[in-house]
C-alpha positions as CSV (number, residue, x, y, z in Angstrom):
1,X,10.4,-22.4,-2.9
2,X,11.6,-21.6,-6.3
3,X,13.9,-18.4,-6.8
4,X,10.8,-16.5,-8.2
5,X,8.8,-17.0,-5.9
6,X,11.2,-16.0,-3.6
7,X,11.8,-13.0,-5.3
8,X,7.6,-12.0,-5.1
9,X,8.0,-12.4,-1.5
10,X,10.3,-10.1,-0.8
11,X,9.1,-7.5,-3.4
12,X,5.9,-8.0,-1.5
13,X,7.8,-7.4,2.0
14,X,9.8,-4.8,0.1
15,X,6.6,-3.1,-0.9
16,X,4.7,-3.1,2.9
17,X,7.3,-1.5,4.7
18,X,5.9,1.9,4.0
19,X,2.4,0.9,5.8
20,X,4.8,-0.9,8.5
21,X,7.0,2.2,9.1
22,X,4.2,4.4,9.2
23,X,1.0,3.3,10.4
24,X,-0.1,6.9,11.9
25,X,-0.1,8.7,8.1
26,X,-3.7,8.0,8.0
27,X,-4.4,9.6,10.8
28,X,-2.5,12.4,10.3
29,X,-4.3,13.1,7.1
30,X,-7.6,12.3,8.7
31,X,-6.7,15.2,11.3
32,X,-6.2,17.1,8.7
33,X,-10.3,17.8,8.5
34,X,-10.7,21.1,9.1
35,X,-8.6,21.9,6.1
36,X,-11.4,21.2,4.2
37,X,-13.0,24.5,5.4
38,X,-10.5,26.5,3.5
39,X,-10.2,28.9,0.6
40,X,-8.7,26.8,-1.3
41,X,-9.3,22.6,0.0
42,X,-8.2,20.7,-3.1
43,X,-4.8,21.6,-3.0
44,X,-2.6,22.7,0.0
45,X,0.9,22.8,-0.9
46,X,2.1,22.9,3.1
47,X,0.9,19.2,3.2
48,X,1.6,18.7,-0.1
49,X,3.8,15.3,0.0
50,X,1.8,13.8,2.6
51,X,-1.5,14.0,1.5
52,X,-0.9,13.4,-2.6
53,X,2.6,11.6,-2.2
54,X,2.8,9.3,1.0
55,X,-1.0,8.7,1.8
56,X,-1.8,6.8,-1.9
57,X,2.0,4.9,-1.0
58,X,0.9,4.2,2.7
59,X,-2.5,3.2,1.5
60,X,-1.3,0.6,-1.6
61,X,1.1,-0.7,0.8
62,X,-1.2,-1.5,3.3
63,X,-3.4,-3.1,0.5
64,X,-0.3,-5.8,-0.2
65,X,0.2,-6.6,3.0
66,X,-3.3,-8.0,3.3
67,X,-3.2,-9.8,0.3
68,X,0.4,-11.2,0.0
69,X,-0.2,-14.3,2.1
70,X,-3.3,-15.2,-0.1
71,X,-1.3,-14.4,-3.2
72,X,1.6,-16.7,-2.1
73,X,-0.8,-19.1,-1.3
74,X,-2.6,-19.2,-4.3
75,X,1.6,-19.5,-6.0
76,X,2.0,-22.3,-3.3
77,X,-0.6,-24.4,-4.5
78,X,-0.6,-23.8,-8.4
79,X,-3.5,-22.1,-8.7
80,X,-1.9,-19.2,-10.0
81,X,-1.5,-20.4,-13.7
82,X,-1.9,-16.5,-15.4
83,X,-2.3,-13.8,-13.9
84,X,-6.1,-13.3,-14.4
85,X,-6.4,-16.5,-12.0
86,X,-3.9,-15.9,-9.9
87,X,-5.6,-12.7,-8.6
């Protein structure tokens, strides 16, 4: 395994740990449902972070971590020759 790809792995580890140290944010935020009955249900600034911060970060996160091993693959076995191809 070259250095670079090396380095993609662990960016890609690096980059799941959110959705790996946090799997209940989701439902936290789906809880969160009768907040939609509100005044105001666009914005509430008491949930502020977790719903406009964490949830998109939780949510990419968990995004990577299914694709990484097909990503690495597809580096593995030089099919990744740009980037348009690669994903």
């Amino acid at each position: 395994m070259t250095r670079e790809l090396r380095r993609l792995v662990l960016a890609l580890g690096v980059a799941s740990l959110p959705v790996l140290l946090d799997r209940n944010a989701l439902l936290r935020v789906a809880d969160m449902h009768a907040l939609a009955e509100s005044p105001w249900p666009w914005f509430i600034p008491a949930h502020a972070f977790l719903l406009y911060v964490w949830t998109p970060v939780v949510t990419l996160s968990g995004v990577l971590l299914c694709l990484s091993p097909g990503l690495v693959l597809a580096l593995l076995l030089n099919l990744g020759r740009n980037v348009h191809r690669w994903l």
